[in-house]
C-alpha positions in Angstrom: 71.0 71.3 96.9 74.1 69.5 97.5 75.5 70.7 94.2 74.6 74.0 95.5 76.6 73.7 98.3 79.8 72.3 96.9 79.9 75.4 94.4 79.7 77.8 97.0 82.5 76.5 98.9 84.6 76.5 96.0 83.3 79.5 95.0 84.5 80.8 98.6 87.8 79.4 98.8 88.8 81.3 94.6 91.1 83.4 95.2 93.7 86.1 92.9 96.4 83.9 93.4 94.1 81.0 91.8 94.7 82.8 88.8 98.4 82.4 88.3 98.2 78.9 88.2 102.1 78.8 87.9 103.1 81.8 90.1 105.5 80.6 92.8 105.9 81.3 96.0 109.6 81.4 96.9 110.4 81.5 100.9 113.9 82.4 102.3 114.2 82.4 106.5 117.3 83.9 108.5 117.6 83.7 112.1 116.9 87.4 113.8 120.2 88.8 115.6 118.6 89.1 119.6 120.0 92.5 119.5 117.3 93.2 117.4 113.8 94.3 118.5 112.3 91.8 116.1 113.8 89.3 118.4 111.2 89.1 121.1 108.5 88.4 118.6 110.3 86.5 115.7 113.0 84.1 115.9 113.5 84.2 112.1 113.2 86.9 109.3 110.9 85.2 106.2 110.9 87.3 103.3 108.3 85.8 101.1 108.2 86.4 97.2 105.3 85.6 94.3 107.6 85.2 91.9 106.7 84.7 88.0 108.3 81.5 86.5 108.2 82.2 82.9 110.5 85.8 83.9 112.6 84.8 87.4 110.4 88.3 88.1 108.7 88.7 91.5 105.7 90.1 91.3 104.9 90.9 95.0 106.9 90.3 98.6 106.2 90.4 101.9 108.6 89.8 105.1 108.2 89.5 108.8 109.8 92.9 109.3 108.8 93.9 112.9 107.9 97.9 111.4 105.6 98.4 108.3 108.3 100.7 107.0 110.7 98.1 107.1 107.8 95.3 105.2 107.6 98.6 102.3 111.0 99.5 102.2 112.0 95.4 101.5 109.1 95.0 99.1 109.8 98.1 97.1 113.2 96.7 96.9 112.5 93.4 95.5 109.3 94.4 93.3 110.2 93.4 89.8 113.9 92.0 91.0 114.8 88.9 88.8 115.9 85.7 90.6 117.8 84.6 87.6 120.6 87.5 88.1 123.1 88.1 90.7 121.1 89.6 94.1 124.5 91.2 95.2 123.3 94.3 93.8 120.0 94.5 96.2 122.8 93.0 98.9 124.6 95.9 98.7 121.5 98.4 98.6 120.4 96.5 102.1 124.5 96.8 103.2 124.5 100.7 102.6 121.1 102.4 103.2 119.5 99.6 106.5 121.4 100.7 109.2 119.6 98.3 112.4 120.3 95.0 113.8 118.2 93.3 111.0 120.4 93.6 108.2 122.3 90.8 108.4 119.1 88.7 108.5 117.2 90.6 105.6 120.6 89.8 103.5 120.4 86.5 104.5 116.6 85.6 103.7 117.3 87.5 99.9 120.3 85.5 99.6 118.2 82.3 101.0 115.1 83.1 98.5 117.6 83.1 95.5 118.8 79.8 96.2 116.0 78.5 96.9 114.8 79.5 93.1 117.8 78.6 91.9 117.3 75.0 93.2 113.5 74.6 92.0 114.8 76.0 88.4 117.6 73.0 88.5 114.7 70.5 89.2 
């Protein structure tokens, strides 16, 4: 019975992500400007990325975006971005087409994420 009970905890607690054993999960944070909406609720911006390690790729994102049309729009922009190149391309994309008080801090968790990669790829 015990036995029993121990498998269907584990069995519980399987999950996707379980099965990229080396997916990583790459963080960056920015403070939120308190001009911005966002600030009342969040005092920093996380963007967080699955990246795959074998490609620099990321594979799926997610940020603390106060709108879920700002969480899409920065998702569809880094979905399939590779850490390993230069992000001022997707720096520039933020730059010209978000125009609110969060840009600065969505630039700034991208530009935190990739350095962040950058460091774990050194190690």
């Amino acid at each position: 019975m015990t036995t029993r009970i121990a498998h269907t905890a584990s069995a519980h607690w399987h999950t996707s992500a379980m099965n990229l054993p080396e997916g990583l999960i790459v963080v960056g944070y920015a403070k939120v400007s308190a001009a911005s909406a966002a600030h009342n609720t969040h005092r920093l911006f996380s963007l967080c990325l699955l990246v795959d390690p074998g490609t620099g790729r990321v594979l799926a994102a997610d940020a603390t975006a106060e709108t879920t049309v700002v969480r899409r729009w920065v998702a569809d922009l880094l979905l399939g971005a590779d850490l390993t190149a230069d992000p001022a391309p997707l720096l520039a994309t933020v730059e010209r087409n978000y125009l609110g008080q969060g840009a600065g801090a969505i630039r700034q968790a991208i530009t935190d994420a990739w350095r962040r990669y950058a460091r774990h790829r050194e190690e």
